[in-house]
N, C-alpha and C positions, 0 to 999 in steps of 0.2 A: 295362524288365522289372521285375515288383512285386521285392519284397523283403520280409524278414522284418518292419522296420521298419514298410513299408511297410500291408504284412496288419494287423499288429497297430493301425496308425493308422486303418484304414479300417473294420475291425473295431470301434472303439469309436465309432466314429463311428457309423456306423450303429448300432450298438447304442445309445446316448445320444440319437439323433434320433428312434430308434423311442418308445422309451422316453416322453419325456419332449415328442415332439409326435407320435405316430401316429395321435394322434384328428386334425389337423387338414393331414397330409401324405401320401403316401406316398415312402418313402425306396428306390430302387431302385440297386442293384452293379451293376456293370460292364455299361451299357445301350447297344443300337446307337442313335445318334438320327438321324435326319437335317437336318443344318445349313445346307439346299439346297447349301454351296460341295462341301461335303463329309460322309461320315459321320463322326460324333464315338463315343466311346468312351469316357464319364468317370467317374471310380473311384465316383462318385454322384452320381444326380440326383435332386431336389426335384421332386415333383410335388405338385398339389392333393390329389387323391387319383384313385388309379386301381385298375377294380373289377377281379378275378379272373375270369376267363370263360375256364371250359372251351371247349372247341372253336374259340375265337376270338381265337386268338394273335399278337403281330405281331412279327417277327424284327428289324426296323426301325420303333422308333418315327417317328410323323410328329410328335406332339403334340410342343411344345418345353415343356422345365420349366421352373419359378420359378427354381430353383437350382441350381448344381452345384459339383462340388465335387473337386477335381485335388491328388492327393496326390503331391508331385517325388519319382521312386526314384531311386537311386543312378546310375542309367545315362540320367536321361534330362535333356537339357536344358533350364535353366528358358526361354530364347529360346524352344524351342516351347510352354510353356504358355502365356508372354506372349502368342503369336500367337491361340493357340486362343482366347484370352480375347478378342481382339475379333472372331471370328467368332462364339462364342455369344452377344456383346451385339449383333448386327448381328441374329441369328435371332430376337431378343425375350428372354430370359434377364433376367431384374431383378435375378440374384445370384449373383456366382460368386469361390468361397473356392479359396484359392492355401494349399495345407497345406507347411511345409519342416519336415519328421519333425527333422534332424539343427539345427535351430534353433529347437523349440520354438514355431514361428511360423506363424499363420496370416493371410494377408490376405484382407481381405474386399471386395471391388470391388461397387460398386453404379452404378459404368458403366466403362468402358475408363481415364477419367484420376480420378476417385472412388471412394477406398478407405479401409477402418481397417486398423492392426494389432495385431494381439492376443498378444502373449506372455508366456512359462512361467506363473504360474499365474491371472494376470488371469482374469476372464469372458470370453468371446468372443460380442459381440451382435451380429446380423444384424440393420439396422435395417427393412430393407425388408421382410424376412421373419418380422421380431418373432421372432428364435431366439436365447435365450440357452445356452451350454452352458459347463461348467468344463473349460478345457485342460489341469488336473492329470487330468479324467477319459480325455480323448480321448490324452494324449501319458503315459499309465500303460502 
């Protein structure tokens, strides 16, 4: 379950990803996809870009995104984001960030055993995604 923490990390997230690459993504909250094992639900996903279209909405994404991106709440455990991480690298996913609010810390996986970590006020670069952002911005 989110939490205040929570909001407020996911919250500048997206707002620093819109920001600062909207021209070259779109950044979408809490999205259904489908993972064929299963549907996914993660606090954001990276897309190329995708257009607005009145009348033609889909309640479950098919398309898989670049990136996403799992922020741990206080209730939930990290064993199930490890998991979900190798079901989104299994569907195609080329990026997926591991946020821990109460540590300052984000990892950055660019396959299941391939990752950085970035903490308190380092940059945090995505290299597969060419995304740099400041952690003093995201964890304010």
């Amino acid at each position: 379950m989110p939490s205040k923490n929570h909001a407020i990390v996911q919250s500048n997230l997206l707002f620093q990803l819109r920001i600062h690459f909207g021209d070259m993504f779109t950044i979408l909250p809490e999205l259904t996809i489908d993972f064929l094992i299963r549907d996914g639900v993660p606090d954001l996903a990276i897309y190329k870009q995708v257009i607005f279209t009145p009348g033609e909405d889909e309640v479950v994404m098919t398309e898989i995104p670049l990136g996403l991106i799992e922020i741990l709440s206080p209730q939930q455990g990290l064993q199930e984001l490890m998991q979900k991480r190798k079901e989104y690298f299994n569907a195609g996913v080329s990026s997926y960030w591991l946020v821990i609010p109460d540590l300052l810390t984000i990892y950055v996986y660019y396959s299941v055993e391939d990752y950085d970590v970035f903490t308190r006020q380092e940059p945090l670069f995505d290299k597969k995604l060419n995304i740099e952002l400041s952690l003093a911005e995201i964890f304010r």
